[in-house]
N, C-alpha and C positions, 0 to 999 in steps of 0.2 A: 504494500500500500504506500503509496504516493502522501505525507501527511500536506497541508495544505499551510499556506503560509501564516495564517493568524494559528491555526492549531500548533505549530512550532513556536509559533512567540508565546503563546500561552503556557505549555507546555515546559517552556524555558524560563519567565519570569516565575513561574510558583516554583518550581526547583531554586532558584536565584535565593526569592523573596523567603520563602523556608528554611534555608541557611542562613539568614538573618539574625541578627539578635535586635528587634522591637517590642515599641510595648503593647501592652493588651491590647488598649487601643485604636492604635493604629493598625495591630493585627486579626482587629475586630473588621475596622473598615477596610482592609485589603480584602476580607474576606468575603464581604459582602460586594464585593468590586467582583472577586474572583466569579463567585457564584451569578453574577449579572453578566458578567460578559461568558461563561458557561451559556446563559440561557440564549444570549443572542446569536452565538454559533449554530447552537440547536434548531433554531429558526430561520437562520441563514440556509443553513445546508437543506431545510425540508422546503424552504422558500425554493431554492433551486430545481430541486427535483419536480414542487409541484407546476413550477412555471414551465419545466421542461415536459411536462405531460399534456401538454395543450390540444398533442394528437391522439385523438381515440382511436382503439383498436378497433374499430369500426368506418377508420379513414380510407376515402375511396385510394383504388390503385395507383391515380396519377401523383397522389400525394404522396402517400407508403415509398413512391421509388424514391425521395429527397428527403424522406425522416425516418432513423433507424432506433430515434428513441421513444416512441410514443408510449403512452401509459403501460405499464404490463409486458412490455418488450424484451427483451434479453438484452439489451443496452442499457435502459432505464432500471433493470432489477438488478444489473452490476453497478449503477450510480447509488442504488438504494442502498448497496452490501457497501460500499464506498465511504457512505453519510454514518453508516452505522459503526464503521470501525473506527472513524474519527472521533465522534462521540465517544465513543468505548475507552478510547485513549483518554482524550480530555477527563473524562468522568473519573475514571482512575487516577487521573494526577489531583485532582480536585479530592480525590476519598481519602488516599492513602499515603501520597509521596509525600513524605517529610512532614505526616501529620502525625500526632504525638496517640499512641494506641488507643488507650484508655477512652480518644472522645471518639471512638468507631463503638464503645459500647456502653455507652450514653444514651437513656430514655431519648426522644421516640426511635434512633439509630438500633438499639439493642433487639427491635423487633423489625426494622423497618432491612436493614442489610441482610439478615438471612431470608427473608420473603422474597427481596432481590436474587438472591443466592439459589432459591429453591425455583427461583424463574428461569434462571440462568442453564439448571439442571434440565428443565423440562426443556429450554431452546437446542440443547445440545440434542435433544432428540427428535426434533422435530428440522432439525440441520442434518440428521442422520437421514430422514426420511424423503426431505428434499435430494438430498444427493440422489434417492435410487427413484423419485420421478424426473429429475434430469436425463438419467440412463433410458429411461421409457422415452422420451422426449425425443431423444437421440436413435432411439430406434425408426419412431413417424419418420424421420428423416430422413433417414436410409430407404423407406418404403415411398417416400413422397419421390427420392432420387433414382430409384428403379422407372418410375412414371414419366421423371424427365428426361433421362438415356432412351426411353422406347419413344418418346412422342417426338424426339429430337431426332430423329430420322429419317428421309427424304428420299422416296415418297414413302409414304405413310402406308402402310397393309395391315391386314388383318392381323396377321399375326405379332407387331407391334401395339395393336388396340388390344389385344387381348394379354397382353403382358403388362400394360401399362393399368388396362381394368383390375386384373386380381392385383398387382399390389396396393391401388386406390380401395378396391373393396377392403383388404387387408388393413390398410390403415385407416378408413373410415372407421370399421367394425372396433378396431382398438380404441377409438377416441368415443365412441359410445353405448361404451360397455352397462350393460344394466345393470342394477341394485339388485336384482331381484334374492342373489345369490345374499345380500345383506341386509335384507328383510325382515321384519318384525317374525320370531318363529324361524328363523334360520337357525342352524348350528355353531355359524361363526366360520366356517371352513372357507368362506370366499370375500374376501372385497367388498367393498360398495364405492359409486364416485359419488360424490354428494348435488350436483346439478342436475340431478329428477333423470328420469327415463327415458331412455330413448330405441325404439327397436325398428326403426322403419328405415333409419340414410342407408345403412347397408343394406337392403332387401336385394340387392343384387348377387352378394356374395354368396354362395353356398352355407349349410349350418356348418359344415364342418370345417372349412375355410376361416369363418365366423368363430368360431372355438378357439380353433388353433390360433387364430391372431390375437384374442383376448386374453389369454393362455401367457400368452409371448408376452404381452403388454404388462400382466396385473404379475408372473414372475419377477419385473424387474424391479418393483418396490415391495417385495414379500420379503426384505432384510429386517424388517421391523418384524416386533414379535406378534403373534394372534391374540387379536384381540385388540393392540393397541390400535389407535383413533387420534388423527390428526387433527381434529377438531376438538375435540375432548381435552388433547392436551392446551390448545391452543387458549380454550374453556380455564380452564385449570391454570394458565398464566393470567390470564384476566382478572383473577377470585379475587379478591380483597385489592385490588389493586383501587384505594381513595387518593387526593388531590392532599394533601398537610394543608391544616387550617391554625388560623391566628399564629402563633410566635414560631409555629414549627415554620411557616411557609417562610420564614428569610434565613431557614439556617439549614445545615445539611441535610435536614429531610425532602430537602425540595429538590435537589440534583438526584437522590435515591429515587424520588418520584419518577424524574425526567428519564432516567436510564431505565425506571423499568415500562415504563408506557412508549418509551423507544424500539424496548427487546419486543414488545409483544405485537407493537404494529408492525415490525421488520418480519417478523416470523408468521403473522398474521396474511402481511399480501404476500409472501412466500407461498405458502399454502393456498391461498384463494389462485393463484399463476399458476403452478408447477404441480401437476398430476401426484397427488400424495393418498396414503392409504387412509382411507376410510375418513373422508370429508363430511359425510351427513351432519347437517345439524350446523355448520360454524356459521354462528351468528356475520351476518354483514357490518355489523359497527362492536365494539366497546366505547365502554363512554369515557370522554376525556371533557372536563371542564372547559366551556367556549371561550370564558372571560380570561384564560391564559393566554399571553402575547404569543410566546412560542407553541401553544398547542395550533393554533391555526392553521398553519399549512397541514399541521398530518391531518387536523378535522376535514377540509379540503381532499386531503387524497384518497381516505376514508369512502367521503360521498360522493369523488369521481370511483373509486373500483367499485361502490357499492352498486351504481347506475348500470356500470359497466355488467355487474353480478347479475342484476335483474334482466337486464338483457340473454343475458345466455342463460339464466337459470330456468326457462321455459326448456332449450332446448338438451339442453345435460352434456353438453362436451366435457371432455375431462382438460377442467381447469382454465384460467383466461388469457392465461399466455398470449401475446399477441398472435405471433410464428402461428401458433397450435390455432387459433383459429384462422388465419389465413390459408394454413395448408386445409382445414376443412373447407371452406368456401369453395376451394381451387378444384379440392377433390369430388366434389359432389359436380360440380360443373362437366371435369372431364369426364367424370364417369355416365352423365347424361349423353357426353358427345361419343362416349364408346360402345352405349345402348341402342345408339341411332347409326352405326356408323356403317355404310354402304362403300367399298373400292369401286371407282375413287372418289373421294369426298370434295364436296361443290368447293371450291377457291374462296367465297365467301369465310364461308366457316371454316378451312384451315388456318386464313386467318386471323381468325378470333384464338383459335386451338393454340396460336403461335403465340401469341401475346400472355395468355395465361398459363403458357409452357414456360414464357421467360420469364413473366410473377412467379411461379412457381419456382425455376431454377434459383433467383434472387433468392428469395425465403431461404432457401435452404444454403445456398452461400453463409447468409447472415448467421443462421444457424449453429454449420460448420466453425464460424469463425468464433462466432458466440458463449457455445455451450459446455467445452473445454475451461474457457476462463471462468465461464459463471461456476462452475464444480468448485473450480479451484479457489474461489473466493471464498464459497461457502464452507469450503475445508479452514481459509485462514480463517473465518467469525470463530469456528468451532474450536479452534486452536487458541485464538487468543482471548476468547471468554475462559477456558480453561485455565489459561495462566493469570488470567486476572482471577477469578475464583478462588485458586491455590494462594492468590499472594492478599486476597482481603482473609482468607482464614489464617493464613501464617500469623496477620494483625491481631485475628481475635485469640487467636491460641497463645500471641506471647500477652495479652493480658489476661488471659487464665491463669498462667501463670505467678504473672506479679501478684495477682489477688487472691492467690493460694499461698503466694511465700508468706510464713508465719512470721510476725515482728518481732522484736527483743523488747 
């Protein structure tokens, strides 16, 4: 990670400023300095993001080919993992560097940093699960690129249309896998995606085509264990997660606040984007206080992916991924032009064939280029919420200590 130039000077003056010897005072009003300009970063970086989402994944083609970050994107969800490690750093230097132990376990801190802690727990696993709907992701891809090798061939015959059908049926089938297997009254042995039901895009494909590609798809995030729910957990980061009122809000409770309504909206459009297990149920918003300066922008990005949510949640794709719904739009088209398709085909409509053979190949470019780095990012959140973890408990464990050592 690239840190960003006010996150360095920040980062640098509390280091500085904490080897200091000042007085109370003045270490009172540094601190409430520190914690202000904390919040402004916070607001900067989601200010960013939200002004860069201006394009819905719903933007026509002509747009899509000169904007690779629109909401929900694989570019914009690497800005999002970006925002959130800066954060993460800042916040840490703000908890821990060169702060004196004892006040990490300080009323309202003594309950307010392990809730944090237990958040942190549950994102590691839900970074786990994202990882293996990445790998599903990665496979549409490879099925969307089999479709653009066969329709990218000149002239066009039957036996190209029918190579390029079964893997669209293939990866249709994959992106609209039913619940049914995760149904009230099921045993738990299978999945569910949580954007409602869908059994009609793929009516082309054979059942057992149909199987076999759903098979493919719900193995690649079956690393998590049965039963667990990505939604659930998502749930369970939300739980008590209140706003500090009267004297807590100007002091270290309020940055604890900020980092965990950080962790869960990071890990929240994670999940509503990227194909994860067992989605049913995850609410479209948690509540953040409006009257926060810095809560804005994520309330904002909130009620764009929630808009975004309602739109697709009639029709049950797995997940809002930009990509993941453009290769469905793409696919459902060719696959109409390979249901219709007569040797040789009117020049009208190879035409058209051509145009969303090269949307299509684009996507998957972006993809390609994409989905590699976005893994890798989410390995670094994983990684360095771990060591930050390890090193707020090293804080509490050495004042367990002092306050166990017996006095003379």
């Amino acid at each position: 990670m690239r840190a960003t130039e006010n996150q360095g000077s920040f980062l640098n003056r509390i280091s500085i400023r904490r080897n200091q010897v000042v007085s109370m005072e003045g270490n009172h009003e540094q601190e409430l300095d520190d914690l202000e300009i904390f919040q402004k970063h916070v607001a900067d970086r989601f200010s960013n993001l939200l002004s860069s989402s201006s394009s819905s994944p719903e933007e026509s083609a002509a747009t899509a080919a000169t904007s690779s970050d629109s909401l929900l994107s694989i570019a914009w969800l690497r800005k999002l993992l970006d925002t959130f490690l800066c954060c993460e750093a800042e916040f840490k230097a703000l908890l821990i560097i060169g702060r004196e132990p004892s006040q990490v376990s300080k009323p309202p801190l003594d309950r307010l940093v392990p809730e944090l802690l237990d958040r942190v727990v549950k994102a590691l696993d839900v970074c786990n699960a994202v990882t293996h709907g990445v790998d599903a992701v990665r496979h549409c891809q490879k099925l969307a690129e089999i479709a653009v090798s066969a329709l990218g061939q000149r002239p066009i015959g039957d036996g190209q249309v029918r190579r390029a059908k079964k893997a669209l049926n293939s990866l249709i089938a994959a992106m609209a896998i039913e619940d049914r297997d995760g149904s009230a009254g099921s045993k738990g042995t299978e999945r569910a995606w949580s954007f409602g039901r869908r059994g009609s895009s793929a009516a082309g494909a054979s059942g057992s085509n149909k199987d076999q590609a759903t098979a493919q798809f719900r193995s690649m995030w079956w690393g998590m264990a049965k039963g667990w729910s990505a939604a659930k957990q998502v749930q369970a980061m939300s739980a008590n997660l209140v706003a500090p009122r009267g004297n807590e809000s100007s002091g270290l409770a309020h940055p604890v606040y900020i980092m965990s309504t950080v962790v869960v909206f990071v890990m929240w459009a994670l999940v509503a984007a990227i194909p994860c297990q067992e989605r049913t149920g995850l609410a479209t918003h948690f509540q953040v206080p409006r009257q926060l300066g810095w809560a804005q922008p994520i309330i904002g990005l909130q009620d764009k992916i929630a808009e975004e949510w309602k739109k697709k949640e009639k029709k049950g794709t797995a997940g809002l991924l930009e990509e993941m719904q453009r290769l469905e739009r793409l696919g459902q088209s060719l696959v109409e032009f390979a249901d219709s398709f007569r040797f040789p085909a009117e020049a009208e409509k190879l035409e058209e064939v051509a145009a969303q053979v090269a949307e299509l190949a684009e996507t998957c470019r972006r993809m390609e280029e994409g989905l590699v780095p976005l893994q890798q990012q989410i390995r670094e959140v994983f990684h360095k919420v771990v060591r930050t973890r390890t090193e707020v408990l090293e804080v509490l464990d050495q004042v367990g200590k002092v306050s166990s050592t017996p006095t003379m």
